[in-house]
VOGU-3710 file (C-alpha; in Angstrom, 3 decimals, decimal comma):
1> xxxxxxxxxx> 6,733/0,946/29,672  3,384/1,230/28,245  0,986/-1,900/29,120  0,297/-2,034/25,386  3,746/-3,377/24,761  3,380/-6,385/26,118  0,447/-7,112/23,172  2,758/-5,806/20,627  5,743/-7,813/21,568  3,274/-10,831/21,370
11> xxxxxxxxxx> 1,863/-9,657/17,616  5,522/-9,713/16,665  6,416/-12,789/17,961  3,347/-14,612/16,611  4,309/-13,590/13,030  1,305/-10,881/13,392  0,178/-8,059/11,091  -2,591/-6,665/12,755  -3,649/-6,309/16,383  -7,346/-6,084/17,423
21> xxxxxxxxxx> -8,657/-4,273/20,323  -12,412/-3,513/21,409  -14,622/-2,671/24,155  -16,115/-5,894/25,393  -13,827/-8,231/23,709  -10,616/-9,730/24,236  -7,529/-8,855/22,227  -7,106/-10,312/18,816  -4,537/-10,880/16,215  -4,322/-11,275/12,342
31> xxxxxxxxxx> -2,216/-14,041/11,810  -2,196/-15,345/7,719  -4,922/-13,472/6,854  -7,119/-14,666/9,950  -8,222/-13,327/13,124  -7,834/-14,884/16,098  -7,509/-14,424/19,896  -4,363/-13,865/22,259  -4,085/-16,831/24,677  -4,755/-15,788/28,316
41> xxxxxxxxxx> -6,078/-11,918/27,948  -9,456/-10,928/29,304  -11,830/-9,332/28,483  -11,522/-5,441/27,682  -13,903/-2,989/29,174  -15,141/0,773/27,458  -12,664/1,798/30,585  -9,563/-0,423/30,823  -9,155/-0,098/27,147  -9,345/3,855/27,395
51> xxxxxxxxxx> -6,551/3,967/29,892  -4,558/1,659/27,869  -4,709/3,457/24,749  -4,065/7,017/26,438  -0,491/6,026/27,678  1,208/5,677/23,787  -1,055/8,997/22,329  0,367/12,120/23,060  -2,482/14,998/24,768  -2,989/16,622/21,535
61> xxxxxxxxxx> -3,555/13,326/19,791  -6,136/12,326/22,670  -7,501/15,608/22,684  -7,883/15,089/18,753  -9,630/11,232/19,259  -12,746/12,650/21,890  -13,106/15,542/19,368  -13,000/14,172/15,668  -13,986/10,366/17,114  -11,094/8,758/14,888
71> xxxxxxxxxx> -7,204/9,190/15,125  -4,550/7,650/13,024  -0,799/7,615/14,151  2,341/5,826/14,339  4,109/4,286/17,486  7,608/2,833/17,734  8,780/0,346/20,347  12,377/0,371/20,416  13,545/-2,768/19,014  10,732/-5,129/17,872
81> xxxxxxxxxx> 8,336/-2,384/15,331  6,362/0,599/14,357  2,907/0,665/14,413  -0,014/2,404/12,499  -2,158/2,967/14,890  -6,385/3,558/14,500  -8,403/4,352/17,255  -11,879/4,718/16,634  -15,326/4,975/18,465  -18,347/2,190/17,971
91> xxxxxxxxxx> -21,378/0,840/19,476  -19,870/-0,805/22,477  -17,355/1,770/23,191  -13,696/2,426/22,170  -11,832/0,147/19,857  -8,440/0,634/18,042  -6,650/-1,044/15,698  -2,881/-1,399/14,915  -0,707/-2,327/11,782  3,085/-3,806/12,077
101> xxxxxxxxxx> 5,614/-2,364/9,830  8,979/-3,616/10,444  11,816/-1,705/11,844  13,801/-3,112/9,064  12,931/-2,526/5,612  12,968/-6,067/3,272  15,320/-5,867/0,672  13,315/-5,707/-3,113  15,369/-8,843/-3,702  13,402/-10,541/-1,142
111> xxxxxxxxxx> 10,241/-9,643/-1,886  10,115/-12,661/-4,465  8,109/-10,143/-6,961  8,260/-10,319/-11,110  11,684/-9,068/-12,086  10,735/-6,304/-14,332  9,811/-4,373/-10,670  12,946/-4,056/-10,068  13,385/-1,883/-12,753  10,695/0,371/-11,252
121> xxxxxxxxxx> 13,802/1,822/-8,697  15,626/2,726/-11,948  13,178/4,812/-13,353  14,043/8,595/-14,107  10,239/10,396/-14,301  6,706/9,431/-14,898  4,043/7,822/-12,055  3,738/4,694/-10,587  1,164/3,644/-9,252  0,945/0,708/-6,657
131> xxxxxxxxxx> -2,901/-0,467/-5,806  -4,274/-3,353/-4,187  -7,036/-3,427/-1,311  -6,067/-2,270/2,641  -3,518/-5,277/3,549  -2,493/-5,958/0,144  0,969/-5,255/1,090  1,455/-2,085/-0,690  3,400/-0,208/1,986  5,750/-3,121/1,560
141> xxxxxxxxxx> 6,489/-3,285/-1,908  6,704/0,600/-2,263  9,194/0,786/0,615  11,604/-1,433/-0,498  11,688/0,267/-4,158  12,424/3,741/-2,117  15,046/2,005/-0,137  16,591/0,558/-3,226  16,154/4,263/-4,947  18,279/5,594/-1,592
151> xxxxxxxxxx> 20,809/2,849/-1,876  21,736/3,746/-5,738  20,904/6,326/-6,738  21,802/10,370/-5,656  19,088/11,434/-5,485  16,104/13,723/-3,175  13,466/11,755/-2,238  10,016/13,602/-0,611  7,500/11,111/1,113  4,242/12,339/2,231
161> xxxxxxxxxx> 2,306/9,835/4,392  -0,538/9,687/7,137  1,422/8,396/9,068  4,914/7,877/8,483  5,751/3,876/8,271  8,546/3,078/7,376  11,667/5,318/8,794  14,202/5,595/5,692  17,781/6,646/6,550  20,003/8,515/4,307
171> xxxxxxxxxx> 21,935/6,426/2,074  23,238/7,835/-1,177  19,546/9,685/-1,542  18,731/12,549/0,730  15,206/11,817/2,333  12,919/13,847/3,407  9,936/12,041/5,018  7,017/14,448/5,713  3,818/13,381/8,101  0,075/14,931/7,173
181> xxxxxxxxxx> -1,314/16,680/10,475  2,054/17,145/12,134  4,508/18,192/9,419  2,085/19,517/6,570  -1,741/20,494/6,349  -2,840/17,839/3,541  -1,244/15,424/1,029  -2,482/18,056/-1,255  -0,549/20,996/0,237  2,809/19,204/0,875
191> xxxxxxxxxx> 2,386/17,675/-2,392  2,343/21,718/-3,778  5,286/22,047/-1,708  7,181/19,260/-2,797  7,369/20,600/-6,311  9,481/23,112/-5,324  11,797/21,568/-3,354  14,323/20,293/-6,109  13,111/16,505/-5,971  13,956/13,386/-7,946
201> xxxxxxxxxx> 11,581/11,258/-6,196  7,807/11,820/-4,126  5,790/9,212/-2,737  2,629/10,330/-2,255  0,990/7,543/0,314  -2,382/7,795/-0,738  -4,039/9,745/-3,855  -7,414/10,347/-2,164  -8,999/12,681/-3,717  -8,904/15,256/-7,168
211> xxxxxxxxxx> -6,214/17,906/-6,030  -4,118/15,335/-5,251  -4,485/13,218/-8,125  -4,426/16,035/-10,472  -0,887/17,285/-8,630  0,747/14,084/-8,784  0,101/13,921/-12,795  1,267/17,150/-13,010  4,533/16,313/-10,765  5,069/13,362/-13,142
221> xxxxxxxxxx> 4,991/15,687/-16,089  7,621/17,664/-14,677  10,284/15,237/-15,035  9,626/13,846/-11,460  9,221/10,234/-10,402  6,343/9,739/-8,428  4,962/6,992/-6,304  1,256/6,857/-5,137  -1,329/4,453/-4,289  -4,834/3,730/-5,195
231> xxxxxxxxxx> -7,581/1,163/-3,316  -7,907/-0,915/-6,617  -7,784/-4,294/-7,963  -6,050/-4,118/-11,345  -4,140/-1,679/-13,849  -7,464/-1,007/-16,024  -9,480/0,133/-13,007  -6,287/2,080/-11,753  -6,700/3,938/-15,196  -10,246/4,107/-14,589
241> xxxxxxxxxx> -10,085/5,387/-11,250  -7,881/8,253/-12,280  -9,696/9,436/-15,087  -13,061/9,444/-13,086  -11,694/11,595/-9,846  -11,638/14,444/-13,096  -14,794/16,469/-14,212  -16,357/15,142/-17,790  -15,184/18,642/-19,749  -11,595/17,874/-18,050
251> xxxxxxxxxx> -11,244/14,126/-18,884  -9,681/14,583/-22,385  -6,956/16,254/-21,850  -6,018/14,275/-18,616  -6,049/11,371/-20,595  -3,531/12,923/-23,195  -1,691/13,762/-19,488  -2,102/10,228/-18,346  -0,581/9,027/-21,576  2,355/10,858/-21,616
261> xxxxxxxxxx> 2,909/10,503/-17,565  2,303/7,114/-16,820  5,511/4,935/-16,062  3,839/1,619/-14,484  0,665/0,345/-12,384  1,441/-2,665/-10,182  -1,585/-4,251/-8,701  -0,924/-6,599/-5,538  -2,610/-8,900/-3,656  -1,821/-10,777/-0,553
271> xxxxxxxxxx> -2,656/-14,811/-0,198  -2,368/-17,224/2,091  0,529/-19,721/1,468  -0,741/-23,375/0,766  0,892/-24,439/3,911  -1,153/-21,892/5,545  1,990/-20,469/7,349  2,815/-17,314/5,539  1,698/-15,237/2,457  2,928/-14,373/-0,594
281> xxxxxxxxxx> 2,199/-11,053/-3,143  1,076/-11,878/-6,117  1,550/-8,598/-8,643  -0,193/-7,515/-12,159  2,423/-5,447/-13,956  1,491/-2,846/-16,631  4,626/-1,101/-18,033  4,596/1,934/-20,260  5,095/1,698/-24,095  3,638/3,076/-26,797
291> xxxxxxxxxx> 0,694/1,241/-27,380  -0,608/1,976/-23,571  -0,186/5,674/-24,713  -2,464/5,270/-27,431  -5,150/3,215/-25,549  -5,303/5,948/-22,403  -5,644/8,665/-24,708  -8,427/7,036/-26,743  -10,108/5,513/-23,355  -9,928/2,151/-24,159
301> xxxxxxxxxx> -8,781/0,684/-20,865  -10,624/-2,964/-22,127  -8,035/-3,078/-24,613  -5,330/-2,679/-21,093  -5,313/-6,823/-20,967  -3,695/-7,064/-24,212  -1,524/-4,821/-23,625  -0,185/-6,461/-20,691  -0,378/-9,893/-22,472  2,016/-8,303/-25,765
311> xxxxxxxxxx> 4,360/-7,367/-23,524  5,099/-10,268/-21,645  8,735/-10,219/-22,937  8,860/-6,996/-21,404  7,772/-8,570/-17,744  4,968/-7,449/-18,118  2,139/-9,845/-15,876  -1,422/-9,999/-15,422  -3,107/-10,973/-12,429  -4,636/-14,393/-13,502
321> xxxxxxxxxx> -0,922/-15,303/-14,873  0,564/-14,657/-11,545  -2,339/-16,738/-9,593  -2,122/-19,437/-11,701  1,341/-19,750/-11,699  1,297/-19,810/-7,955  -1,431/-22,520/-7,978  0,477/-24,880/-10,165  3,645/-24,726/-8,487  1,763/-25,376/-5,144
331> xxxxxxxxxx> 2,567/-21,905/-3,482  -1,076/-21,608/-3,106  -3,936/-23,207/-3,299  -6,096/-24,122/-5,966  -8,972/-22,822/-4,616  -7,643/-19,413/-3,184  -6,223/-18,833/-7,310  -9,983/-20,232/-8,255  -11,508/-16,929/-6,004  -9,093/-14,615/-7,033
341> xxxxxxxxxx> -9,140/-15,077/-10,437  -11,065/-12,752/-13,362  -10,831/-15,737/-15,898  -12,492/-18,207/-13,514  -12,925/-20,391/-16,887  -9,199/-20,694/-17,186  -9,473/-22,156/-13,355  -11,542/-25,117/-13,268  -9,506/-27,704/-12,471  -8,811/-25,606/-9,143
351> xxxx> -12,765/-24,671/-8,913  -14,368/-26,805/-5,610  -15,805/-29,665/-6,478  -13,943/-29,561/-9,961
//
């Protein structure tokens, strides 16, 4: 058994999601959003943490770490979680850093998110797009609308990720989970690939960069579903975001794209519980219609609020609407809604001091 287990049995058991580990520093956890240190660990030297972290990397991957100075896998431990794993060089020395995901996938039901996402598993073609910042819980969220896809629906269902998370089984869906660097060259090429390959459903696990982007439009305009993510904070910047990975000349006509292709952008964030004791997602939810088509195609993502707030009936959300109904019913607190929040003016009576 690899010494490293021992740490990750304890991250579980804590309630966890991240564990912390650096030359010259004893291990840490992220428990609710805060880091703090495992009881009774010493101190980790440049050394003892390099023979630590070489027992759960395969050669290659070590070989791969001293060349390129960063590596990024998974690791499973047989009954208690996978792990993302980053290892990574700094000032002192090695460090690494590794993410939980559950062996179990949580059911959508459970997720206690706006009921119109449901619908997002039902969908026949178009893109989704599911942002938030690193930690926002968007690994989550879009695993448990794949699962949901797998349980109902018969369907093939591509996922390209770096690295695999979540491990989904073959339900009614046949899955085909594909890993960048050990099962294709680039999101980009397996992307290409997945085209071809007779598929209902991709998830593409991170749109990084132009080819990619440009692909999964293109996917979408096929008649496939896709699922992607993006590092922002709400559905106008998501918009944004996409339109700006495109040269100026190009822009135009990936808007009229856009228009046509876009299905949904759900934009989570992750918040302490007022009791301090958990967390809870709280979701802006921009669902296609026909005046969203008409505002991408002219490029006026200011107007993207209204939208959201005209189709309420439609379960449609915005962000301050799901942070302020959180702060009223107690789930959080004032002030955390107060931070969070665009309209700030709408939040005074949670403002400090106020």
């Amino acid at each position: 058994m690899a010494r490293l287990d021992q740490l990750f049995r304890y991250l579980k058991d804590a309630k966890g999601s991240d564990l912390h580990l650096g030359a010259g520093l004893e291990p840490r956890i992220r428990r609710h959003g805060h880091l703090e240190r495992v009881p009774n660990c010493p101190v980790l030297s440049h050394d003892d943490l390099k023979d630590l972290l070489s027992e759960i990397a395969s050669p290659k991957q070590w070989e791969d770490f001293a060349s390129k100075l960063d590596l990024d896998f998974a690791y499973g431990l047989e009954g208690v979680a996978r792990f993302r794993a980053n290892y990574l060089h700094q000032e002192n020395g090695i460090g690494a850093v590794f993410r939980i995901i559950p062996e179990e996938i949580i059911p959508l039901e459970k997720l206690n998110l706006p009921a119109a996402t449901f619908g997002l598993a039902d969908l026949e073609q178009g893109l989704v797009l599911v942002t938030g910042p690193t930690g926002s819980g968007k690994s989550t969220t879009l695993a448990s609308i794949i699962d949901k896809i797998n349980e109902t629906h018969d369907y093939h269902i591509v996922t390209i990720e770096d690295p695999i998370e979540f491990v989904h089984p073959n339900k009614r869906s046949t899955i085909s989970q594909r890993e960048v660097g050990t099962d294709t060259e680039s999101f980009a090429a397996a992307l290409r690939a997945a085209i071809r390959q007779d598929p209902n459903v991709i998830l593409v696990g991170e749109m990084r960069d132009f080819e990619t982007i440009s692909l999964a439009i293109t996917a979408a305009e096929m008649g496939v579903l896709v699922f992607g993510t993006l590092h922002t904070n709400s559905a106008s910047k998501t918009i944004d975001r996409v339109i700006d990975v495109f040269p100026t000349d190009q822009q135009r006509q990936v808007r009229s794209m856009l228009a046509s292709s876009l299905a949904a952008v759900a934009s989570q964030l992750l918040l302490r519980t007022a009791d301090g004791k958990g967390r809870v997602a709280a979701l802006e939810l921009l669902l296609r219609s026909s005046g969203l088509a008409n505002v991408i195609r002219e490029g006026n993502t200011p107007m993207i609020n209204s939208i959201i707030q005209g189709g309420k009936k439609d379960g449609m959300q915005s962000m301050d609407d799901a942070l302020y109904a959180f702060a009223k019913e107690g789930r959080i607190s004032g002030e955390d809604a107060w931070l969070k929040a665009s309209n700030r003016k709408r939040f005074e009576e949670f403002a400090p001091g106020g």
